[in-house]
C-alpha positions in Angstrom: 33.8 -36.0 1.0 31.9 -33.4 -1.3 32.3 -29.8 -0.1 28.4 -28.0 -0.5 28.8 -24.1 -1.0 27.5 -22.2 1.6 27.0 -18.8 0.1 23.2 -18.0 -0.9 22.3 -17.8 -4.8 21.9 -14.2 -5.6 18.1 -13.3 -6.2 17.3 -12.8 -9.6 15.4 -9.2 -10.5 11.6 -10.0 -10.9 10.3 -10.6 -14.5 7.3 -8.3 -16.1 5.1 -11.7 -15.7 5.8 -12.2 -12.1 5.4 -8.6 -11.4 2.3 -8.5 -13.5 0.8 -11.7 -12.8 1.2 -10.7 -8.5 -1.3 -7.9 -9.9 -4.1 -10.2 -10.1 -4.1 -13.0 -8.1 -2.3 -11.4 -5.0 -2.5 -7.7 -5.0 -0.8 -7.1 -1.6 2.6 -8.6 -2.5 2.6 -7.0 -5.9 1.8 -3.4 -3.8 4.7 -4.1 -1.6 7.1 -4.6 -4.4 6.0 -1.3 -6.0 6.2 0.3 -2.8 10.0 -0.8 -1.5 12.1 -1.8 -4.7 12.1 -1.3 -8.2 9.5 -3.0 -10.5 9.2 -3.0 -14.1 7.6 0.1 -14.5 7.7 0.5 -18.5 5.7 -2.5 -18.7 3.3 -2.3 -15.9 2.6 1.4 -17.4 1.6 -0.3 -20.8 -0.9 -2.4 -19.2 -2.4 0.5 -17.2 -2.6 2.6 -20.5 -4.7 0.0 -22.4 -7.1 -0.4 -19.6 -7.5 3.9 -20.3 -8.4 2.6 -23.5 -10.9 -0.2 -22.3 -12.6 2.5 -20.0 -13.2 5.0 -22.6 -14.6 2.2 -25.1 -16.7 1.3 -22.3 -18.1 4.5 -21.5 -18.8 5.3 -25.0 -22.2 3.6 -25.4 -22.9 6.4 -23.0 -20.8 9.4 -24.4 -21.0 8.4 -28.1 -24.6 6.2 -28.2 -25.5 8.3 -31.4 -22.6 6.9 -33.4 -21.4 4.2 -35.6 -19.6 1.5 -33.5 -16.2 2.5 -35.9 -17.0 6.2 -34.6 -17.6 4.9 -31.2 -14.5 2.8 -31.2 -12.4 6.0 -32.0 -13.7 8.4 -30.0 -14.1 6.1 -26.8 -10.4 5.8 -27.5 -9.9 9.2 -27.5 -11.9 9.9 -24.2 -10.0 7.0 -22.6 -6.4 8.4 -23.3 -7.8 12.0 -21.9 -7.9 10.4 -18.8 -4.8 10.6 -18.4 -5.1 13.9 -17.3 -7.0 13.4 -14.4 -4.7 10.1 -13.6 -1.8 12.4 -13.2 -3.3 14.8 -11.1 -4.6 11.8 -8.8 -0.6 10.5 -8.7 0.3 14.0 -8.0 -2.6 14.7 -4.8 -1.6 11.2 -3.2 2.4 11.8 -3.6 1.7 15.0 -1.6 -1.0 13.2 0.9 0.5 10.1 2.0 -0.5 8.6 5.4 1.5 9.4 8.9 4.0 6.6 9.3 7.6 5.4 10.3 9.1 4.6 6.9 10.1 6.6 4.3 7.9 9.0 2.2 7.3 8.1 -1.4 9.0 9.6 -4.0 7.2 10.6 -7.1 8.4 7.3 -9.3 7.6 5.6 -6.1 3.9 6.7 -6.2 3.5 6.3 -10.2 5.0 2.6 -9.4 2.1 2.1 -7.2 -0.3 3.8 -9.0 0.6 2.3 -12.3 0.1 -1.3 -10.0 -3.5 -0.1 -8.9 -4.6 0.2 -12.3 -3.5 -3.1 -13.5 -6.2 -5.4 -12.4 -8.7 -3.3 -13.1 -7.8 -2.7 -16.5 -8.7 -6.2 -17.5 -11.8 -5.3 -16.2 -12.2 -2.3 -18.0 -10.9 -4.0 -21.1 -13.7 -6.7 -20.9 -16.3 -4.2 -20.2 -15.2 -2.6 -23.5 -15.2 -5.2 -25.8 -18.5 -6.5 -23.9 -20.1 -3.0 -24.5 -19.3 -3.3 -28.0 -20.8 -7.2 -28.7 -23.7 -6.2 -26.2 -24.8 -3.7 -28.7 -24.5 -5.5 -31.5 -27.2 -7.5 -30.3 -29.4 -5.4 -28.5 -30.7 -1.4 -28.4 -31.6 -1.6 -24.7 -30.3 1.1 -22.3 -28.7 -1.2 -20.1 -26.3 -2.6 -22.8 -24.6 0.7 -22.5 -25.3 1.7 -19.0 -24.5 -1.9 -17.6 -21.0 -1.6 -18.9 -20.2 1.8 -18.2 -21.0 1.6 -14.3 -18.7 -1.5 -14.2 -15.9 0.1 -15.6 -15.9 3.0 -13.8 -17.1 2.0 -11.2 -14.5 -1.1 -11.0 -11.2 1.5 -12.1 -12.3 4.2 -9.0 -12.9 1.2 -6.6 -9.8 -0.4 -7.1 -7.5 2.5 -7.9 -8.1 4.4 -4.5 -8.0 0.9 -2.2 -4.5 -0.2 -4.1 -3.2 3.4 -4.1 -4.2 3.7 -0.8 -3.1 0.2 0.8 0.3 0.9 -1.4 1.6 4.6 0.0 0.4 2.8 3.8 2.9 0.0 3.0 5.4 2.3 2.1 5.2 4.3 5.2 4.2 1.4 7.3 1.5 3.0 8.4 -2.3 2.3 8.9 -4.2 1.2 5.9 -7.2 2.8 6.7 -4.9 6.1 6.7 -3.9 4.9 3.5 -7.1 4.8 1.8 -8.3 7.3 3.3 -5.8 10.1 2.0 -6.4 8.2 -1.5 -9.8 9.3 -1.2 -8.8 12.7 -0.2 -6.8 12.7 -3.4 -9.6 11.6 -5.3 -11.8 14.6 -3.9 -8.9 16.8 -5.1 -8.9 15.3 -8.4 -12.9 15.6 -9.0 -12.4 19.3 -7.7 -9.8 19.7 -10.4 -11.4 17.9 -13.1 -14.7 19.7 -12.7 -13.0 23.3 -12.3 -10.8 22.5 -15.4 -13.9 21.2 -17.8 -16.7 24.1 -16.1 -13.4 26.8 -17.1 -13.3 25.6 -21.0 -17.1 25.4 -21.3 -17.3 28.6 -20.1 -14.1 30.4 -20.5 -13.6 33.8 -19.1 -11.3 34.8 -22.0 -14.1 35.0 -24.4 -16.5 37.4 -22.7 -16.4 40.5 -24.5 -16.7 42.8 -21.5 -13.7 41.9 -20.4 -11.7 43.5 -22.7 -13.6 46.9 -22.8 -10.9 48.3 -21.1 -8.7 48.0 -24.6 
């Protein structure tokens, strides 16, 4: 008589494709992952940083319409990456404002694991808009090859990021997602605040009024 094993096959860690490929086609699971065990962050933070990339060459029909599509394609690169400013300030306002619940509060690698999650499947959004606001203006002047782009990638990467982030910290604590989402949003507000306060202080920095240093 054979003799069957009865002890269960130890579970295998999670490869960057299953991880990454839960992104896209079922966003839930691949929140609840980040939220409750380790994914692999490394790569999931690669994928998030070329979508930075994909958003500032998307925006710079906008930002840059006056340029050469080389100068373009540098400089949207440039004003992509600079949001990573911004995107750390975000993961820091919705570490600190997660939603009431029963389980345990997210640490900081916890929140950049969701986070870094959220921005996966928008990023091949913002990638396509990118390299669709590029061909679009090879072809055409019109103002709505640049705007068309721009609106979709930003508006695709805010969307996304603050549900995800949201619906991610509200698994963690096993709370509500409306909670969720709506302390995401309240992180966003902070983030805006910050933003703005931080580019109206450079544009107009106190340092460099003269009067202030009559006293010398």
């Amino acid at each position: 008589m054979a003799i069957c094993g009865s002890g269960m096959a130890k579970r295998t860690r999670d490869t960057p494709g299953d991880h990454l490929l839960d992104c896209v086609r079922n966003p839930r699971r691949a929140l609840e992952r980040a939220a409750l065990r380790e994914i692999p962050l490394t790569e999931t933070l690669l994928i998030a940083l070329v979508g930075l990339l994909g958003l500032g060459w998307a925006m710079s029909g906008l930002l840059y319409a006056g340029d050469m599509a080389f100068e373009r394609f540098i400089y949207g690169a440039g004003s992509g990456l600079a949001m990573l400013a911004p995107v750390a300030l975000f993961l820091g306002a919705v570490n600190a404002l997660q939603p009431p619940g029963d389980g345990e509060a997210a640490t900081l690698k916890t929140s950049l694991a969701i986070v870094g999650t959220a921005l996966v499947l928008p990023s091949i959004v913002t990638i396509s808009a990118g390299v669709g606001a590029f061909a679009l203006s090879a072809f055409t002047d019109a103002a709505w090859a640049a705007t068309a782009p721009a609106l979709l990638a930003l508006g695709t990467w805010t969307v996304l990021l603050v549900g995800q982030a949201g619906m991610g910290h509200a698994l963690r604590r096993r709370g509500s997602m409306v909670a969720g989402i709506g302390t995401a949003l309240a992180a966003l507000l902070v983030t805006a605040l910050g933003a703005g306060l931080t580019v109206w202080i450079l544009m107009n920095p106190p340092w460099a009024k003269e009067e202030l240093w009559k006293f010398l």
